[in-house]
N, C-alpha and C positions, 0 to 999 in steps of 0.2 A: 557642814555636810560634805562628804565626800562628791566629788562632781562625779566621777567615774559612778558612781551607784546610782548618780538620777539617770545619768543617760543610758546603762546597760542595765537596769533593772526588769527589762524582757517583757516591757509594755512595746506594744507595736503602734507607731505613730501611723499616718494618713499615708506617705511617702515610706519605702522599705528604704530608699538608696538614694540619699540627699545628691550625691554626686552624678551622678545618673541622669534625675531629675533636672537640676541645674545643666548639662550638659546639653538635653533636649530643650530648652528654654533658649538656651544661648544657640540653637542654630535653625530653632522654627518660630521663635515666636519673639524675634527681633522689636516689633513696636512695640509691644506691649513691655518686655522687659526694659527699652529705655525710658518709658514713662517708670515705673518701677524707681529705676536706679538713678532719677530724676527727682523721684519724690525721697529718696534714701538720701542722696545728697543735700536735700534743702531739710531735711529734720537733722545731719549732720550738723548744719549751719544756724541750728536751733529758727529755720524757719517755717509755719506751717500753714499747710492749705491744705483741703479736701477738696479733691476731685478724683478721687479713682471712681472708677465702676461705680460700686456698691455704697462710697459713700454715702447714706442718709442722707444729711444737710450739707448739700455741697456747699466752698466759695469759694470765691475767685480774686480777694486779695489777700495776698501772704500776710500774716502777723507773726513777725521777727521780735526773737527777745537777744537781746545785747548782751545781756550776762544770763540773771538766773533768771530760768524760767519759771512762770505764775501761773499756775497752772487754772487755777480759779478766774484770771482774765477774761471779760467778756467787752467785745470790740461793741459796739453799736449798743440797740436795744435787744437784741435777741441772745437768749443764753444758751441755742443749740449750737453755739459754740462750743460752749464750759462744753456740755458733752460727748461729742462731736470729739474734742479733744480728750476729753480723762478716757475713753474705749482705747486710744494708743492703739491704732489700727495700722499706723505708720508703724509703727515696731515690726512688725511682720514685713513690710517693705526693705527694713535696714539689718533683715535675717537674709531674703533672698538678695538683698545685695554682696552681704558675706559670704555667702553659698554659692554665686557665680563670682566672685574674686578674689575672696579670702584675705581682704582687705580690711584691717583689724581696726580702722577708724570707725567703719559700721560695728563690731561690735563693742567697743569702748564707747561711741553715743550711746548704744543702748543701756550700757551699765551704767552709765553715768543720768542717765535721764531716769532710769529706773529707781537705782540707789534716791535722785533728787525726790521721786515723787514719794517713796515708798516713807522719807524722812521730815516731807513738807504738810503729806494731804494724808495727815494720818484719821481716823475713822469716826468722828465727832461733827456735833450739829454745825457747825460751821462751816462746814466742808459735805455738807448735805448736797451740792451738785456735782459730784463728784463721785460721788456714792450711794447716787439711785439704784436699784434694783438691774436697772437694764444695763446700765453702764457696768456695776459689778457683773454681771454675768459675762457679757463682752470681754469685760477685760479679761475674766479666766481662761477663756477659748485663746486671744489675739495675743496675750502673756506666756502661756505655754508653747504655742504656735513658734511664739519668735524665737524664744530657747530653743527651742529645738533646731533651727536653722545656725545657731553659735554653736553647736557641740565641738570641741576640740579647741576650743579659741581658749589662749592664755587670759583673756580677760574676766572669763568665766570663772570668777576662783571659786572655793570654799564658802567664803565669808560670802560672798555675793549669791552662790546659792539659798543659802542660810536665810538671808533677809529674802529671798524672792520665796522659799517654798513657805518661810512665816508668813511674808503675803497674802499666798493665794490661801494658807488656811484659813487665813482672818477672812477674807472674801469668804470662803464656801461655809467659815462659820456662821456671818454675817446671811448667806443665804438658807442657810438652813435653817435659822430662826424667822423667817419670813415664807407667811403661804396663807392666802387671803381666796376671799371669793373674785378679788380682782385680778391676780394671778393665774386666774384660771381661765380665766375670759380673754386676758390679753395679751398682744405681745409681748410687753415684759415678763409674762411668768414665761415663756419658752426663752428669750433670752436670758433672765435669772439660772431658771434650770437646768438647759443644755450647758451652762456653764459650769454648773455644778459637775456636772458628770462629768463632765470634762477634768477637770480637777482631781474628781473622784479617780479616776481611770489613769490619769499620768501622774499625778502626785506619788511620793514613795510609799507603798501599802501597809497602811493599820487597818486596825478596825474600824477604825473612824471614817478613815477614805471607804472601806466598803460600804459603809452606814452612809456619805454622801451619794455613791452608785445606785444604791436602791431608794434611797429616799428621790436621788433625782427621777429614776424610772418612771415611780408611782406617781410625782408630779406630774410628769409630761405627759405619761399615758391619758391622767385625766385631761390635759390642755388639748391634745392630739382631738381627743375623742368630741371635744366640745366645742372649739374652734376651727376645727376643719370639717368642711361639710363632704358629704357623701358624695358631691360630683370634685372632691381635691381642693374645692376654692377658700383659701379662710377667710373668714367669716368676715373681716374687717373692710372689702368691698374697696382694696387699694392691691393690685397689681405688685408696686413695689414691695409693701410690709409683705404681701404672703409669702413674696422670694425671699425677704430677708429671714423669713419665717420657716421655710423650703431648705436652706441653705444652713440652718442651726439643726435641723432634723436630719439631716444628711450627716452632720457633722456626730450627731448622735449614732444612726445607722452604721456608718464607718468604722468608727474607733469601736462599736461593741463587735460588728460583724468579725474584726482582724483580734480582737482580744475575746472573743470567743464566750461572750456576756450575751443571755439570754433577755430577748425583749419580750415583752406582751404580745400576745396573739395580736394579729392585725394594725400591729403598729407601723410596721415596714410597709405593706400594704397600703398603708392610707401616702407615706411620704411619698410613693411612686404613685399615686393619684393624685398627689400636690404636681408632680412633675411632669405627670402630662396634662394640668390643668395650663400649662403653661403655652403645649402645644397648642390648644385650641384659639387662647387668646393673644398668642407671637403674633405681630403684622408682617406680612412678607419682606422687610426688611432685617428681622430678626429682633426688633425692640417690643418692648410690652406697650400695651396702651397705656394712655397716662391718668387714668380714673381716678378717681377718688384724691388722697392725699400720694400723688407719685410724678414720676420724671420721666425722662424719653430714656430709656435705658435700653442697650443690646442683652436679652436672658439668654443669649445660645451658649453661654460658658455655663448657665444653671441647668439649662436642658442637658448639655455635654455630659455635666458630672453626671447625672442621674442615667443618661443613656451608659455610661462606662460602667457605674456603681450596679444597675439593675437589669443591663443585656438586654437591652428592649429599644431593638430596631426603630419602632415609632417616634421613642425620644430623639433615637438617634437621625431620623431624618431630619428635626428641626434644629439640630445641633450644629456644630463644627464638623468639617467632614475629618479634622481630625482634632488629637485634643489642643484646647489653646493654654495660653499662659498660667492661669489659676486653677485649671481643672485637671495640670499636669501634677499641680505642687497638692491635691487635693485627693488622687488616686492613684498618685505614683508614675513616672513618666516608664516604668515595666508593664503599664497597660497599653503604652503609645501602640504599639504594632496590631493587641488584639481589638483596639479602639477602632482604627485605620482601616480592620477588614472587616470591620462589622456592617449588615447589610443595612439599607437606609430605607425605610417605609414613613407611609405617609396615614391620616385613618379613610380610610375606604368612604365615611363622607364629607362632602362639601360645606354641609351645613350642621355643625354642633351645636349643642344645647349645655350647659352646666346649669342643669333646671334648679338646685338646691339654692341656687346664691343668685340665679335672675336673670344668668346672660346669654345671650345668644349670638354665634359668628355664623355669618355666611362666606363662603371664596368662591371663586372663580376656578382654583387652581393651586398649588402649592409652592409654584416657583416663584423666585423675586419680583418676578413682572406682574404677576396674577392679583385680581379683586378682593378687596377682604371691608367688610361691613361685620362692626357688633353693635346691638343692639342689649341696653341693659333696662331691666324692669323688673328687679329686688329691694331686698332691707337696704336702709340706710349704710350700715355696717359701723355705725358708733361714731367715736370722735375722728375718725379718719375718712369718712365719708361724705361727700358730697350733695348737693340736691339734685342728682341725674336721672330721677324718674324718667325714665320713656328717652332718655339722651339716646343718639347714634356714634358712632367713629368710622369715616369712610374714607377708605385708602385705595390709590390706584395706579398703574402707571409709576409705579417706586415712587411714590411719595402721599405723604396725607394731604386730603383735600377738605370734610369737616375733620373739626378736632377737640379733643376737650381743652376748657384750657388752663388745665393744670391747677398747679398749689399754690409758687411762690414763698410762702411764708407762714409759720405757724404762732406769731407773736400776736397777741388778741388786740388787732386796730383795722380799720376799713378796710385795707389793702386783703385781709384776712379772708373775711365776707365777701368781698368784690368775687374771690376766685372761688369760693365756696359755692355761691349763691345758684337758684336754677338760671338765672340770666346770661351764664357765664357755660351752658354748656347747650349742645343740639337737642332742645326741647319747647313744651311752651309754658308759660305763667299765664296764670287766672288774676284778673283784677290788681296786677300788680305785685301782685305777692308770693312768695316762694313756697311749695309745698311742705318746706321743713321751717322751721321758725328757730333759727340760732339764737342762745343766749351767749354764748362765746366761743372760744377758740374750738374746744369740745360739746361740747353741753346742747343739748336741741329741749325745747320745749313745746314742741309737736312734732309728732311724728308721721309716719305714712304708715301705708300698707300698698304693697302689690296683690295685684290679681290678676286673673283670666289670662294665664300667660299660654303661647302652644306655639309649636315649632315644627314643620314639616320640610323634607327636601325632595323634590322631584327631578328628572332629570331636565327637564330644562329650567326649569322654576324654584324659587326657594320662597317659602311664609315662616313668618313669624308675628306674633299678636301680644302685648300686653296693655294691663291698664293699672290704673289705680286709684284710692280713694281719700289720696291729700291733699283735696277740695270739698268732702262732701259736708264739714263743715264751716263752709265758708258764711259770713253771715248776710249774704247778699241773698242767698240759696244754693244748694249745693251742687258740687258739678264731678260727673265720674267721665275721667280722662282717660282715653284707650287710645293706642295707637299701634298702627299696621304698620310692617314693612312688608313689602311683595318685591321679590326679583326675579327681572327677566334677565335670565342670563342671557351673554354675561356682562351685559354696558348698562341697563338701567334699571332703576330703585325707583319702587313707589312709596312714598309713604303717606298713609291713609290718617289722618286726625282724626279723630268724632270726640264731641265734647256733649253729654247730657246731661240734663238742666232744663227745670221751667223758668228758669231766673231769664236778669239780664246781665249779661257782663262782658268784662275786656278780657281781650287775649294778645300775649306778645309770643311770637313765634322766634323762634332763633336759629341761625345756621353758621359756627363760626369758621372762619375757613383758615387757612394756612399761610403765612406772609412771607412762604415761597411764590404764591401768585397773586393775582388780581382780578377784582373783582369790577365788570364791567355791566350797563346795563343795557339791554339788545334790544327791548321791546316792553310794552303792560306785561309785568309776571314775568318777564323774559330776562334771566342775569345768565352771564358766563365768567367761568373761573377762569385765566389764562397765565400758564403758566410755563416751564421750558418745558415739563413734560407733561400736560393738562390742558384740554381746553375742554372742560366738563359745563353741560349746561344744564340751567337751575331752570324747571318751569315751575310756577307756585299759581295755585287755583284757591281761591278764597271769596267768600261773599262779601263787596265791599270792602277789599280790604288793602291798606295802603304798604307798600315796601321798601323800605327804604336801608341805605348802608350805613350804617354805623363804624365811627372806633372805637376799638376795644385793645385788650389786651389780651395776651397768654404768656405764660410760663412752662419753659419747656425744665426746666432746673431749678431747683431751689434755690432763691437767692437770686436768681434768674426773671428777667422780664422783655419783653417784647411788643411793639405794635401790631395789631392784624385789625383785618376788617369784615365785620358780621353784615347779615342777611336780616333785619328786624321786620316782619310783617305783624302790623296791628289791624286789628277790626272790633267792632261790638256787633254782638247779637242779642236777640230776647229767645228763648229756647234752645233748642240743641242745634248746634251748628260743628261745621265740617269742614276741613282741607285738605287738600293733596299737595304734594309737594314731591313733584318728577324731576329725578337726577339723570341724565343722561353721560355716560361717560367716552370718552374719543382721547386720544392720544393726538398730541400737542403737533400740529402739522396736520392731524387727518380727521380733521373737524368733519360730519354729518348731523345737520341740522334735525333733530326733531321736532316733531308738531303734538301738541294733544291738547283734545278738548272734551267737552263735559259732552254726552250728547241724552237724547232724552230716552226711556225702555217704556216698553207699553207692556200689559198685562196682556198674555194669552188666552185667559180666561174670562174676564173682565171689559176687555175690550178698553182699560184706561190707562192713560200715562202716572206712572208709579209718581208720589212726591218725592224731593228728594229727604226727604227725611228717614223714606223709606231703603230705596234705593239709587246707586248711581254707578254710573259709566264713564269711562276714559276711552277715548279712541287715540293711540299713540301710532306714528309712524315715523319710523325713522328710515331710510333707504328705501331696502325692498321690504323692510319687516311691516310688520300690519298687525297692532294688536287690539282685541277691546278687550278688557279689563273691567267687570262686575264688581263690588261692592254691597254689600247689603248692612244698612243700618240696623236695623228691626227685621223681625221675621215677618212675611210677607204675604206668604202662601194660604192664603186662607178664603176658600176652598181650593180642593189640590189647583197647583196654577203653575205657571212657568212665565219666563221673561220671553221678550223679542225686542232685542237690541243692534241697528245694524245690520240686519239680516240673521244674525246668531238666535239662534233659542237654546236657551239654558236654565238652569237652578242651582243653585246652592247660594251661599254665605261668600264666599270672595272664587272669582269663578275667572279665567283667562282663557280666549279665544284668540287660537295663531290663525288669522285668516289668510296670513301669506301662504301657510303651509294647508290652507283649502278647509281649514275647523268651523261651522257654520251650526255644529250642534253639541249639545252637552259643553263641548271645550275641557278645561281641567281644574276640578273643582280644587281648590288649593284649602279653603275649609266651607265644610257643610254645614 
């Protein structure tokens, strides 16, 4: 095939002006291009590791092949290698390394690595890891990608084309005969499909290629429509997968927007909902949380693109304040300037909700310094999900203080379950046992349900409430698990337990913290996190109940493992029983002690002290703040009635009195 026909064939790539591009790279985004042209040099030297950004399955020892490479080698017991490697995501590395130097070693490894695979790992059951579904799509996007950064290179012949554009037919043939009910559910069918169309769109045009365009369309439209819910988040309840998910839709949105390919109504729409589901759950450092099956990742290069691609200041406040290395090569470094003036907004509140998929963040603020607490109580979200029922993630002071604790590893052996399990994240277990019941690496053989979820932000306060029902068939008797969070802005968090049941049973409470600091114990229920920038104190109120610290582990990385040390509180009760557990936050040097206690409300009407089963009170003080803090287990009121607690009279369902600021009635019903 003629090269000059693939490359001037008058398909517009992502990038107008490869030079250009490369040019702004080489004088703003210095780090990130020597990590780049570091990882180009060590695939030069047939050496490979995953650690970029986006990598999936990161690691962290090179495996060097000496002569040919094996492309089907799998180091250890885990074969997210095999895949990990056939995507050839490096090749896109060893394009922009040719592109800022024009240094023809990068593209001769590529044709030579290419040519190797395209002759070794040809399309047969043998080579079935090699040729899954996901990795076939991948390749299509990360294969054209890197061509396109070699145009003009002598290496690029004829013949080389020839066997690359027979390739990718064979891939997009290969995908077009695959479209299941599982494709449509999962990440693989957006990476299958976006692949396709990719292919579709830059391959030299037949009819055939337009037939992979529209067949890809109609696929995605339905995965779009079914896998990403109404508040942007998909569905799979893993931070990581929805960007990697975000990042193939964009990839979609681009290359039709610039080749002038009509998409389905509201297709564009939903990917710029994926993109500010991102805002909401960024931590003010800029990385995603690490929920479900995910890593500590920085998303402001996912936000970037999407602020550049969709002109919408909001993204762009959580972004780069201008563009970085991937999301020059991504929208063209001819956007750098109208990127740079684009205005930077923030959303007007504190406290968001993505009610479709279960989670709730509260902040402080927007800037790096500022408070961020989520709270998740959703679906499972399938085999990449976690047992994080009712979990929190609490960040402060630029750094996290609880934390999930990650993935690890997706090979089906203890280590698996360890990080999977509810034990492993800020929640509690019933009698021992996790509310999800794994049969392996994916697979659950009970399920959950959430409920009673609700989310309010006030100006000094923030609530949020869920619960759920994966305990009520426990066979001890069942137990419906809800938990509150209440924030007084902006230093402390309450979190409200209630656990119903006429049974008897154990409860293990959990808080895992960050092994940037330590954890110390001050008093009965009294711990402090201390840290360079942290000295957060933990008060924990429970009936009978013993505390103690634990090791554990987390995973900030795949492949990745680390010590830290949890907060374990056990007790048994007979009936329904309750605890609080008050976070006070201070920055490390400017320690102020808090105090709170249980204290007792009497009925107005009644003339009697509430039980607590019914109702209960926190009196929290910290400096000069003075708060009491209501609660209400059960509705109460019966005949009309009100509280008197502390001097306050009040009513509602969870109710806060600033007595510092002179509140001694009503106060602020935060829920009725």
């Amino acid at each position: 095939m003629d090269v000059n026909k693939f490359f001037n064939q008058g398909r517009k790539f992502f990038f107008n002006d490869r030079e250009l591009t490369a040019e702004y790279v080489k004088n703003n985004c210095k780090e990130e291009l020597a990590h780049v042209m570091r990882v180009a040099d060590e695939v030069c030297r047939q050496e490979f590791k995953f650690d970029l950004r986006w990598d999936m399955e990161q690691t962290v020892e090179p495996v060097i092949f000496k002569d040919k490479i094996d492309w089907l080698y799998m180091p250890g017991d885990d074969p997210e290698f095999i895949y990990a490697f056939n995507r050839m995501r490096f090749w896109i590395c060893l394009g922009q390394a040719y592109a800022v130097t024009k240094d023809e070693k990068y593209a001769e490894a590529f044709v030579n690595q290419l040519l190797g695979w395209i002759e070794t790992v040809p399309h047969i059951p043998e080579n079935d890891k090699a040729w899954r579904t996901l990795e076939t799509g991948l390749r299509m996007e990360y294969w054209i990608k890197a061509m396109m950064y070699f145009k003009g290179s002598p290496a690029i012949t004829g013949e080389v084309m020839d066997k690359f554009v027979s390739s990718m037919t064979e891939h997009a043939e290969f995908i077009m005969s695959v479209w299941n009910w599982y494709n449509m559910m999962s990440n693989w069918g957006v990476m299958a499909n976006h692949g396709l169309f990719v292919a579709g769109v830059m391959l030299p045009e037949t009819e055939r290629t337009k037939e992979y365009v529209k067949t890809a369309i109609k696929r995605l439209d339905t995965e779009i429509r079914l896998q990403v819910y109404d508040d942007g988040a998909q569905w799979e309840q893993s931070p990581m997968y929805h960007n990697e998910v975000t990042q193939l839709f964009y990839t979609v949105v681009i290359l039709a927007e610039r080749n002038n390919i009509e998409l389905p109504e509201g297709f564009s729409e939903r990917v710029h909902k994926m993109a500010l589901a991102n805002v909401y759950w960024q931590k003010p450092n800029g990385e995603e949380i690490s929920n479900g099956d995910s890593d500590e990742i920085d998303v402001r290069d996912v936000t970037t693109i999407g602020a550049a691609f969709f002109h919408d200041p909001i993204l762009k406040g959580s972004g780069y304040p201008e563009l970085d290395f991937d999301s020059a090569w991504e929208v063209g470094a001819e956007l750098a300037e109208e990127y740079k003036n684009m205005k930077a907004e923030h959303p007007q509140s504190l406290t968001l909700a993505l009610a479709d998929s279960g989670n709730i963040y509260m902040r402080s603020g927007w800037t790096e310094k500022d408070t961020f607490l989520h709270f998740h109580c959703g679906t499972l979200g399938a085999g990449h999900g976690h047992s994080d029922q009712l979990h929190i993630d609490l960040y402060a002071n630029e750094e996290d203080i609880l934390m999930d604790s990650g993935r690890y590893t997706y090979v089906n052996k203890p280590e698996r379950f360890e990080f999977k399990d509810a034990a492993a994240h800020n929640t509690t277990i019933i009698d021992g046992a996790s509310c999800y019941n794994y049969i392996d690496s994916w697979e659950c053989s009970h399920l959950d349900r959430a409920v009673n979820r609700a989310c309010k932000d006030f100006k000094k306060y923030a609530y949020a409430e869920g619960g759920h029902i994966g305990y009520m068939t426990n066979e001890k008797g069942g137990v419906f698990a809800n938990r509150r969070v209440i924030y007084l802005k902006p230093d402390i968090f309450i979190l409200a337990d209630e656990f119903y049941t006429n049974g008897n049973h154990s409860y293990q409470n959990f808080l895992h913290f960050n092994n940037k600091g330590k954890l110390s114990e001050t008093g009965a229920g009294n711990w402090k996190y201390s840290s360079s920038k942290n000295e957060a104190q933990i008060l924990l109120l429970a009936p009978d109940a013993c505390t103690k610290k634990t090791a554990t582990r987390l995973s900030r990385h795949y492949n990745a493992v680390e010590n830290n040390e949890t907060l374990e509180t056990q007790w048994n009760a007979k009936g329904s029983s309750f605890m609080f557990t008050v976070i006070s936050l201070n920055r490390a040097g400017s320690f102020e002690e808090t105090k709170v206690q249980l204290i007792p409300l009497r009925s107005n009407f009644k003339n009697w002290t509430f039980k607590d089963s019914q109702l209960q009170a926190l009196k929290i003080t910290k400096g000069s703040k003075d708060y009491v803090v209501v609660v209400a287990h059960e509705e109460y009121a019966t005949p009309t009635d009100t509280y008197l607690v502390d001097g306050c009279i009040g009513f509602g369902n969870v109710t806060v009195f600033d007595k510092a600021a002179g509140e001694t009635e009503i106060g602020t019903m935060l829920n009725v």
